[in-house]
FIROSE-243769 format. One record per residue (C-alpha): x, y, z; residue number from 1. Coordinates in steps of 0.001 Angstrom, whole numbers. Layout:
N
@u = X | v = Y | w = Z | n = NUM
...
***
This chain:
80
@u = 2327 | v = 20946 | w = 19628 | n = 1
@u = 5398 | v = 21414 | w = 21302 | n = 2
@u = 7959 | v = 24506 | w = 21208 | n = 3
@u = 11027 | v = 24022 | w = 20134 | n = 4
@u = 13889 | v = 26124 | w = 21302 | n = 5
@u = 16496 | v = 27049 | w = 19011 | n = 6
@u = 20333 | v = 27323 | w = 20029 | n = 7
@u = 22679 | v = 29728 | w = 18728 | n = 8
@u = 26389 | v = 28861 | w = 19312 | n = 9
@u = 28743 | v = 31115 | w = 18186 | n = 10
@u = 32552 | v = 31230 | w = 16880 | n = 11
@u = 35649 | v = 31780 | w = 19385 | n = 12
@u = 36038 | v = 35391 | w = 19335 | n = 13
@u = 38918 | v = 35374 | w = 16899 | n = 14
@u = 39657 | v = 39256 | w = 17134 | n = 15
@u = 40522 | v = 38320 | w = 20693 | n = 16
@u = 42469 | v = 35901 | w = 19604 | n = 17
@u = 44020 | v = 37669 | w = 16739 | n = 18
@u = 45169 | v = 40130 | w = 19753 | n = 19
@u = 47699 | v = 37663 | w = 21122 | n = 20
@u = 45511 | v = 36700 | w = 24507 | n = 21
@u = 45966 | v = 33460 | w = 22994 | n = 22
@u = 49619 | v = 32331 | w = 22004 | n = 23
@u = 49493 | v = 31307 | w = 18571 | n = 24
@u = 52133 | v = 28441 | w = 17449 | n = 25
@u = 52345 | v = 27735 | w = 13476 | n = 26
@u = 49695 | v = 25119 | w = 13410 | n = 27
@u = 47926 | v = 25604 | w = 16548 | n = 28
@u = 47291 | v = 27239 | w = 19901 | n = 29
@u = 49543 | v = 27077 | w = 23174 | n = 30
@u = 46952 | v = 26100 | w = 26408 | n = 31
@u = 47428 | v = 24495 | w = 29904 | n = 32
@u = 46629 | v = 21215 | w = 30284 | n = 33
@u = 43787 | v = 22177 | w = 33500 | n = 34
@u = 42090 | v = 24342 | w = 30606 | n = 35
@u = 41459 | v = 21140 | w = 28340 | n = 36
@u = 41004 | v = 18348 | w = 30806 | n = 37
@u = 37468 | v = 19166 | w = 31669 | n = 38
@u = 36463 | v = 19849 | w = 28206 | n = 39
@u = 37688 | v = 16637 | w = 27119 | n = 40
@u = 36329 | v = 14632 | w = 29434 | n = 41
@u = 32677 | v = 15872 | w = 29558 | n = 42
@u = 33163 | v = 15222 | w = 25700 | n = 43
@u = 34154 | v = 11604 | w = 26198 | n = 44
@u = 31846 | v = 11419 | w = 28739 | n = 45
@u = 28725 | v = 12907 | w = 26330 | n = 46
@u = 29662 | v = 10250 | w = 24098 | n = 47
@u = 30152 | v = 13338 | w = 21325 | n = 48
@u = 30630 | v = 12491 | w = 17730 | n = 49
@u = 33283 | v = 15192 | w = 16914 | n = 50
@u = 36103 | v = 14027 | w = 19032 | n = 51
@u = 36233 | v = 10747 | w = 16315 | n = 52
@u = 37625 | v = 13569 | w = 14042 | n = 53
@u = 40519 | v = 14401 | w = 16148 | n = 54
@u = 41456 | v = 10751 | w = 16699 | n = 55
@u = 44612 | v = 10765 | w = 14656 | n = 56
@u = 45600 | v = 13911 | w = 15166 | n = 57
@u = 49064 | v = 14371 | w = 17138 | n = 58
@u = 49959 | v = 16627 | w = 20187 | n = 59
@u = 52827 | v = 17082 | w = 21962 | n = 60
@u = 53615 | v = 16415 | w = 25863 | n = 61
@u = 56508 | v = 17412 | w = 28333 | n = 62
@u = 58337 | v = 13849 | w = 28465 | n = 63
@u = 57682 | v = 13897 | w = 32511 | n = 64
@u = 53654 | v = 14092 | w = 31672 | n = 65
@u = 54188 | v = 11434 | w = 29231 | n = 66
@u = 56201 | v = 9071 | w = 31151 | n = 67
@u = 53496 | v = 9521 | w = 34179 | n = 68
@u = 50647 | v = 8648 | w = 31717 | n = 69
@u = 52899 | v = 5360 | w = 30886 | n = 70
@u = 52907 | v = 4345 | w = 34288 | n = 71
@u = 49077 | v = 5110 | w = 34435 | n = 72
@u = 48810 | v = 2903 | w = 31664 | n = 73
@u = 50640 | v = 386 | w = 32819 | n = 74
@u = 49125 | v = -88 | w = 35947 | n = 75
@u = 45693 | v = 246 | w = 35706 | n = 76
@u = 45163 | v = -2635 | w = 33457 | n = 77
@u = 42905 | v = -5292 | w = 34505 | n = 78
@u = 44842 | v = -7804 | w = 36955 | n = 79
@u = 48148 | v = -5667 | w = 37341 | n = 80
***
């Protein structure tokens, strides 16, 4: 019979958070962009069923990132 392990995963540390280590906005958290990348992409790349929830939700860019990611956009599609 095999063993089976059992994971415990547990919550941000919110008094940490609560301390203002983390800058708080209104209706969300302030973070660089090199803190999120790898997340993100080891989620897309893990194929993980949570980031479907956060597909409509909106975030907010310095107009020079978002006018690079254009660009990006524009040129890597096939046969440009």
């Amino acid at each position: 019979m095999a063993i089976r392990n059992l994971r415990l995963y547990r919550e941000p540390d919110v008094e940490r958070m609560a301390c203002g280590t983390l800058p708080q906005l209104e209706s969300g958290v302030r973070v660089q962009l090199g803190e999120v990348l790898p997340l993100l992409a080891d989620a897309i790349a893990s194929d993980r069923t949570w980031l479907q929830d956060f597909r409509d939700e909106e975030i907010t860019v310095s107009a020079d990132l978002y006018d690079v990611l254009q660009a990006y956009r524009h040129f890597r599609r096939p046969g440009a």
